[in-house]
Backbone as a chain_set.jsonl record, in Angstrom:
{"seq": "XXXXXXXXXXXXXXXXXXXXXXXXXXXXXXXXXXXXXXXXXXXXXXXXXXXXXXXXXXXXXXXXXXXXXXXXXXXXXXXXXXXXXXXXXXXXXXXXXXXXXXXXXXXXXXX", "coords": {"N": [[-159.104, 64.456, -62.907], [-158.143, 61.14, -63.884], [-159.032, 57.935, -62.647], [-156.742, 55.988, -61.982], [-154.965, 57.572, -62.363], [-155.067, 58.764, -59.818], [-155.041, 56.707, -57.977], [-152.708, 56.438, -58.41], [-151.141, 58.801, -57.46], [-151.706, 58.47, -54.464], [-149.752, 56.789, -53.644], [-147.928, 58.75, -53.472], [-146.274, 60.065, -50.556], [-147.563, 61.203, -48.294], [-148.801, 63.338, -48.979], [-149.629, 63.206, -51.077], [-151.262, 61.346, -50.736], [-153.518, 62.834, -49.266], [-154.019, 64.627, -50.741], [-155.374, 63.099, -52.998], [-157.135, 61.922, -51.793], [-159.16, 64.098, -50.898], [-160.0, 65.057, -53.659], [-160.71, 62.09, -54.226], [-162.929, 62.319, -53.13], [-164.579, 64.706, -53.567], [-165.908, 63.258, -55.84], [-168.543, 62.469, -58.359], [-169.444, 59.533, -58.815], [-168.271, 57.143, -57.126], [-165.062, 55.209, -57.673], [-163.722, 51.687, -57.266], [-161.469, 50.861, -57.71], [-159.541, 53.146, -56.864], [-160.455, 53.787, -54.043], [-159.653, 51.545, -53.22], [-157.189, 51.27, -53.118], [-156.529, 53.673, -51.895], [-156.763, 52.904, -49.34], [-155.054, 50.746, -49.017], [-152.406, 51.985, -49.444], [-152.563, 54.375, -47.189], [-152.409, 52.4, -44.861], [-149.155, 51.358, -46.163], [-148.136, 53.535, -45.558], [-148.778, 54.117, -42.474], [-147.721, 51.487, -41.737], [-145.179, 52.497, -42.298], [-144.443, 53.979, -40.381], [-144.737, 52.843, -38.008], [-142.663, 50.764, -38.158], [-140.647, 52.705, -38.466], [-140.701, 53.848, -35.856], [-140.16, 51.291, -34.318], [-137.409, 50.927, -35.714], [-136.176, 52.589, -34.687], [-136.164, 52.31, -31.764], [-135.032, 49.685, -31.69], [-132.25, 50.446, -32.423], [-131.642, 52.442, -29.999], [-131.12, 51.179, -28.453], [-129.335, 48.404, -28.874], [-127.006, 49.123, -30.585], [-125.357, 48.29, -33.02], [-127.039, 46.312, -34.437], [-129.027, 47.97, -34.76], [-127.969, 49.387, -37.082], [-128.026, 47.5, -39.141], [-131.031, 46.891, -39.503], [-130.932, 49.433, -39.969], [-131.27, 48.976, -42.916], [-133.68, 47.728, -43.236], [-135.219, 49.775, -43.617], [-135.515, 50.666, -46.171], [-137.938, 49.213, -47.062], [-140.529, 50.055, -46.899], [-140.178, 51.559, -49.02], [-140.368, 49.841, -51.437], [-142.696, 48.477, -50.923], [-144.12, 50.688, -51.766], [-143.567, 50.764, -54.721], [-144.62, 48.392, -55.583], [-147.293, 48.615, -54.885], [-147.893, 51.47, -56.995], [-147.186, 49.777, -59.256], [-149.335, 48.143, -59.045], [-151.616, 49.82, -59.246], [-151.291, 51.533, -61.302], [-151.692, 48.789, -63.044], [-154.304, 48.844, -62.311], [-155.108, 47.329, -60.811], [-156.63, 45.075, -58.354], [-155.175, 44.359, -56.492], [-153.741, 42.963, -53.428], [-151.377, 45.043, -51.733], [-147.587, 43.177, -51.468], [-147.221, 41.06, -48.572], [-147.786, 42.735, -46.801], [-150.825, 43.589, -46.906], [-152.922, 42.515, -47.371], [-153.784, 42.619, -44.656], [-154.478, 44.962, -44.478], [-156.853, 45.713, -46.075], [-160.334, 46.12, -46.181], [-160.17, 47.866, -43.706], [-160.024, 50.327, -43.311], [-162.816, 52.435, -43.006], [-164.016, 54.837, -43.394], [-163.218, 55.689, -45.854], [-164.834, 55.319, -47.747], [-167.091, 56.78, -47.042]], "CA": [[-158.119, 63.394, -62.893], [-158.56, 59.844, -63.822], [-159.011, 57.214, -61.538], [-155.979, 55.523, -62.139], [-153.901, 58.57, -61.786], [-155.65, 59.08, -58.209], [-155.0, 55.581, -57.143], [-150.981, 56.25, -58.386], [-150.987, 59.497, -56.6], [-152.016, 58.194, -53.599], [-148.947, 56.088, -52.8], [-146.493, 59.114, -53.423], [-146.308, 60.749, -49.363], [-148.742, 61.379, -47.449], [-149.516, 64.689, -48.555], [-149.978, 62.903, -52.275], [-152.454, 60.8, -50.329], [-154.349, 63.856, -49.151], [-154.515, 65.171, -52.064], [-155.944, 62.184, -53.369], [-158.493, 61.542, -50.748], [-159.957, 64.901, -50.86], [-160.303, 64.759, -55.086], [-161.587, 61.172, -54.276], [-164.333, 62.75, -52.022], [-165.379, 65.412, -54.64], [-166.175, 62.727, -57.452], [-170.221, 61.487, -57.612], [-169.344, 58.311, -58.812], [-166.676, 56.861, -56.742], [-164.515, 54.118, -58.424], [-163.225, 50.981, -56.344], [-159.679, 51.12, -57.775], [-159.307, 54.336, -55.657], [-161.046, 53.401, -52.638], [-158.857, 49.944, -52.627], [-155.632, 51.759, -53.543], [-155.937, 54.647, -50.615], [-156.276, 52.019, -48.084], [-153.231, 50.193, -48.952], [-151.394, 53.737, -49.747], [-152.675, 54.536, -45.763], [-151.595, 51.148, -44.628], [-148.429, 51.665, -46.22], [-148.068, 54.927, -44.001], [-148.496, 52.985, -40.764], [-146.172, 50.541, -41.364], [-143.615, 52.772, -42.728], [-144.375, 55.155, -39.014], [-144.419, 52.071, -36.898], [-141.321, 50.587, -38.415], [-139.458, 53.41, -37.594], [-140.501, 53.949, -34.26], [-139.547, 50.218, -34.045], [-135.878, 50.498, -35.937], [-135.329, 53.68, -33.738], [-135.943, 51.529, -30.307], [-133.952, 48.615, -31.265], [-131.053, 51.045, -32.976], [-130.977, 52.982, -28.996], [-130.677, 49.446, -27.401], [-128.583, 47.551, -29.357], [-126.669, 50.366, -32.085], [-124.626, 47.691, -33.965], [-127.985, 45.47, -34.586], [-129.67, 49.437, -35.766], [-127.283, 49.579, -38.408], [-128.541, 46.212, -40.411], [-132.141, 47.56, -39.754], [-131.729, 50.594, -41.413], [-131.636, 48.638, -44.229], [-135.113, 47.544, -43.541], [-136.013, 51.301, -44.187], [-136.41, 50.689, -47.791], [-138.776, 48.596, -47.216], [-141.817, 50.648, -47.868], [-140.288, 52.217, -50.572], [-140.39, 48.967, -52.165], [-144.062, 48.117, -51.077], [-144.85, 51.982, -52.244], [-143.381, 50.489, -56.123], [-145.472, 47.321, -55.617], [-148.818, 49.287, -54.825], [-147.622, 51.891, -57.745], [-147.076, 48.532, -60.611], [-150.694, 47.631, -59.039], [-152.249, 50.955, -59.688], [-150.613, 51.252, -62.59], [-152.176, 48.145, -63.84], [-155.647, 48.677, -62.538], [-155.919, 45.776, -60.302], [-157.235, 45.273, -56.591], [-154.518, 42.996, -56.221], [-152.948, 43.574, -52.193], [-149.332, 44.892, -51.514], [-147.47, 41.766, -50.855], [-146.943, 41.223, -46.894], [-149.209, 43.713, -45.721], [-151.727, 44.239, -47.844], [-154.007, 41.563, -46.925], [-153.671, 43.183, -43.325], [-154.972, 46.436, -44.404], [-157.898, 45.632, -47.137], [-161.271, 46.624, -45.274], [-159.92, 48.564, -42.637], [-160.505, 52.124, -43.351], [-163.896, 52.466, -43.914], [-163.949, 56.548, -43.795], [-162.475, 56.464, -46.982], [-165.879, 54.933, -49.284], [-168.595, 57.341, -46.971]], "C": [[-158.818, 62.051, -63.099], [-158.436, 59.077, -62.325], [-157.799, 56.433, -61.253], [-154.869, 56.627, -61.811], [-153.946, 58.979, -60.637], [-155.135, 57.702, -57.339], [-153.122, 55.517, -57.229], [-150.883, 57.341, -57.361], [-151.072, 59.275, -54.95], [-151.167, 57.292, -52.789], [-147.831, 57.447, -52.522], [-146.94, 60.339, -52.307], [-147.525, 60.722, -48.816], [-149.481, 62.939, -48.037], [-150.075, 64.554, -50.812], [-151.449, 62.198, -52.031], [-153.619, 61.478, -49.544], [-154.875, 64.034, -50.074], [-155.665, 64.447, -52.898], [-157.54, 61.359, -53.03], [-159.462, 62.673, -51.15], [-160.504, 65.135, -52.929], [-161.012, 63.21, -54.757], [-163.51, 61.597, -53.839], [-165.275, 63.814, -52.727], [-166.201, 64.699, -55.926], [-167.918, 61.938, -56.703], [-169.974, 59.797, -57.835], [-168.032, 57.79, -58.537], [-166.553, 55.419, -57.319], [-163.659, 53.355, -57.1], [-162.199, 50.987, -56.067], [-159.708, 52.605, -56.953], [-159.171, 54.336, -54.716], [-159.816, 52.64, -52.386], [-157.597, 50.691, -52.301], [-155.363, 53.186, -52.336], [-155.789, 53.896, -49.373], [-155.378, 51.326, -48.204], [-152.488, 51.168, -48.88], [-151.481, 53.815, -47.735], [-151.836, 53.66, -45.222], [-150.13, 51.054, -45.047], [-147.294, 52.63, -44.839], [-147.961, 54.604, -42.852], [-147.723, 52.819, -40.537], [-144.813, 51.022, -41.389], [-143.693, 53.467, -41.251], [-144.083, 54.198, -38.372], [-143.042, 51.257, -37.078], [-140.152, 51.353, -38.481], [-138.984, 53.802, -36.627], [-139.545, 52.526, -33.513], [-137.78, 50.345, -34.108], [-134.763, 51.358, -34.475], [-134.912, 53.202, -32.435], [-134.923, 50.914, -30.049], [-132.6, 49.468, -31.82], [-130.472, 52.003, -31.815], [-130.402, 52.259, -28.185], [-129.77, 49.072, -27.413], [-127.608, 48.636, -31.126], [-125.996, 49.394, -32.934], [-125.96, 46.839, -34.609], [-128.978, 47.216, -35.46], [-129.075, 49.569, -37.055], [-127.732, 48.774, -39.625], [-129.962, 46.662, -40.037], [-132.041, 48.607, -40.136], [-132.018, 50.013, -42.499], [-133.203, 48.33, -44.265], [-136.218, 48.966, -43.593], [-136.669, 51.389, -45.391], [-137.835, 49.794, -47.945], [-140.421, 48.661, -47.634], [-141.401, 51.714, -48.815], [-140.536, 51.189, -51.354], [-142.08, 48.801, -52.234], [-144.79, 49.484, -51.684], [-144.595, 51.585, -53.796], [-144.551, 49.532, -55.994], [-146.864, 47.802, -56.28], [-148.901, 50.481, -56.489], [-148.06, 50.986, -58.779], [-149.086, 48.277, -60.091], [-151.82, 48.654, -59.658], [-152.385, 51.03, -60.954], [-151.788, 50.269, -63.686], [-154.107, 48.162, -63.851], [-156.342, 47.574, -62.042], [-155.942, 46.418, -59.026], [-156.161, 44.707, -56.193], [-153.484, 43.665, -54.457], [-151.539, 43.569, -52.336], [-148.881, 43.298, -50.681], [-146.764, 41.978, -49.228], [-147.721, 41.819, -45.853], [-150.314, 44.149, -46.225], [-153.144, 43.398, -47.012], [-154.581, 42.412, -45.487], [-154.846, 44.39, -43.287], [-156.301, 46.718, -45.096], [-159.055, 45.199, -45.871], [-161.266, 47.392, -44.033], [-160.326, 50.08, -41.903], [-161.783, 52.05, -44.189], [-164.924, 53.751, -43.904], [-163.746, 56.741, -45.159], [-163.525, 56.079, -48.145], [-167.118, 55.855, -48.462], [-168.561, 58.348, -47.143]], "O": [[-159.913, 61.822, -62.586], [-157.94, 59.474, -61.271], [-157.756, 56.12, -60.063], [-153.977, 56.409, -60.99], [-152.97, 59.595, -60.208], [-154.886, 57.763, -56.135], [-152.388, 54.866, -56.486], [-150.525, 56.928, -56.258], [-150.405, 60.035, -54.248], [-151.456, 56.953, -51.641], [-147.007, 57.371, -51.611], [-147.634, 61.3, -52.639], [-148.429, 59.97, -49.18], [-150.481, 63.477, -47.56], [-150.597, 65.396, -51.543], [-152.456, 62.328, -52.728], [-154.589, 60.807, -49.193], [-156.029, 63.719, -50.366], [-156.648, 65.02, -53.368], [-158.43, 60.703, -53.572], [-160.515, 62.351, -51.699], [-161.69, 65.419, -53.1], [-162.168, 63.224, -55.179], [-164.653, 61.267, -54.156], [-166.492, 63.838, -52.543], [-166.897, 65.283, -56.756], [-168.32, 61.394, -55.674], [-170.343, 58.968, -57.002], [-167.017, 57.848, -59.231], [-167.479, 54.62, -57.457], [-163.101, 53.973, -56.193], [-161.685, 51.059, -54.95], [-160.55, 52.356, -56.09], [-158.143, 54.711, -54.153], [-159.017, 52.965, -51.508], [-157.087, 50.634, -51.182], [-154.249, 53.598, -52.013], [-154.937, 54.122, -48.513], [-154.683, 51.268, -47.19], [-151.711, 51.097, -47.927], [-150.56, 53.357, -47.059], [-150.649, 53.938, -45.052], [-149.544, 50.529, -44.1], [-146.441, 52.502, -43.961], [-146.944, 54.849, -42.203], [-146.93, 53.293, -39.724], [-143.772, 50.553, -40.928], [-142.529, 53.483, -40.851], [-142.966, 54.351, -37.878], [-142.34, 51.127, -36.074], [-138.991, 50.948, -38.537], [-137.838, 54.072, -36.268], [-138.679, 52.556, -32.639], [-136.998, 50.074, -33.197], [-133.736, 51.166, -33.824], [-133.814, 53.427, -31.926], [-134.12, 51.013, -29.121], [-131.62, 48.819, -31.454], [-129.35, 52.485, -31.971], [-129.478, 52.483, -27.403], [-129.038, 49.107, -26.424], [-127.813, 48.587, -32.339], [-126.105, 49.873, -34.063], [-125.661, 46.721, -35.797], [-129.402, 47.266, -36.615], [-129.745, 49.86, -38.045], [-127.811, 49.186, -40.782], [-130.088, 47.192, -41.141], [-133.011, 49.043, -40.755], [-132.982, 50.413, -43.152], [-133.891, 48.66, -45.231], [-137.443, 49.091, -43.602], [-137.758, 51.863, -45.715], [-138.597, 49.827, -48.911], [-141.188, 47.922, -48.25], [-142.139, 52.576, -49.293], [-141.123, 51.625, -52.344], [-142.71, 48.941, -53.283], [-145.958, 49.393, -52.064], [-145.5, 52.09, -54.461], [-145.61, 50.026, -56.384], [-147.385, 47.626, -57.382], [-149.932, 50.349, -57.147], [-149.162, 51.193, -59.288], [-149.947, 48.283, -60.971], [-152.725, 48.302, -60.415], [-153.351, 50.689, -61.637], [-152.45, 50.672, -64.643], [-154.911, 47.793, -64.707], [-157.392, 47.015, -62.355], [-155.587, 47.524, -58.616], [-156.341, 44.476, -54.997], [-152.724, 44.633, -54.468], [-150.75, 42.729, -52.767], [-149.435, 42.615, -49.82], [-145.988, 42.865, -48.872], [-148.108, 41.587, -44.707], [-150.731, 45.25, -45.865], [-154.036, 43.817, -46.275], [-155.759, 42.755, -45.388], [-155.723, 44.65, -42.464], [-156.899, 47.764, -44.84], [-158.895, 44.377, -44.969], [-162.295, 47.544, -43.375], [-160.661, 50.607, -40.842], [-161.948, 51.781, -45.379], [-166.11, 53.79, -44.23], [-164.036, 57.814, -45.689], [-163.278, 56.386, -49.312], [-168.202, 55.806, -49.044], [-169.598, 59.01, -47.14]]}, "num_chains": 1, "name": "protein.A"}
């Protein structure tokens, strides 16, 4: 696989971003776009787990106030297109909002 097709794969689930990791981890010369692009993909993952534990809290609390946060469900589907268009193009460039957050974090994923 190219590197570019590893760094797209790597936003779609978690089990795309397995996949992705462990083909990253077989290659001798690892490429940055990869590296960069599984730690945002991860980071992604987080946010989308902790933002649901979140919607779920405030949606047992308050259920009429849960309803207008589901909408903020899509929300890492959107940052999963973002990271995708970035891949895509072959840049480092961070998902917008959280990206910054997440760039150097995981640093399992270059040893």
């Amino acid at each position: 696989m190219t590197n570019k097709t590893l760094a797209i794969i790597s936003y779609i689930t978690i089990i795309g971003w397995i996949a992705a990791y462990l083909e990253y981890k077989k290659m001798k010369e690892r490429n940055p776009l990869v590296s960069y692009h599984l730690g945002q993909s991860l980071g992604i993952i987080i946010f989308s787990v902790v933002l649901a534990v979140v919607t779920g809290i405030v949606a047992s609390v308050t259920p009429s106030l849960g309803i207008i946060l589901s909408v903020a469900g899509l929300l890492p589907l959107v940052l999963i297109i973002f990271g995708i268009i970035a891949a895509n193009n072959e840049s480092n460039s961070p998902i917008p909002g959280i990206g910054k957050f997440f760039e150097g974090k995981f640093d399992f994923i270059d040893e």
